[in-house]
Steps between C-alpha positions, in 0.01 A plus 500: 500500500779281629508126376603324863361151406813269479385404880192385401641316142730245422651676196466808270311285284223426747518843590434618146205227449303657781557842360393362152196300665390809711487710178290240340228501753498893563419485085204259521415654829450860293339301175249301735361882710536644116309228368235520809466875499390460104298220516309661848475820235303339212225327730 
């Protein structure tokens, strides 16, 4: 996957915060349908 952002960011270091930020919210996007899926499970 190519990393083409620089048109869309000011500087690398934008450009690495949204990577870092997108990461973050895939996580508690997995932990959340993980913690769902249990939770649904046990009732």
């Amino acid at each position: 996957m190519k990393d083409d952002y620089k048109e869309y960011f000011d500087s690398d270091e934008a450009n690495q915060d949204s990577k870092s930020d997108a990461k973050v919210i895939l996580f508690l996007i997995v932990v959340a349908v993980i913690a769902t899926t249990y939770w649904v499970s046990v009732q």
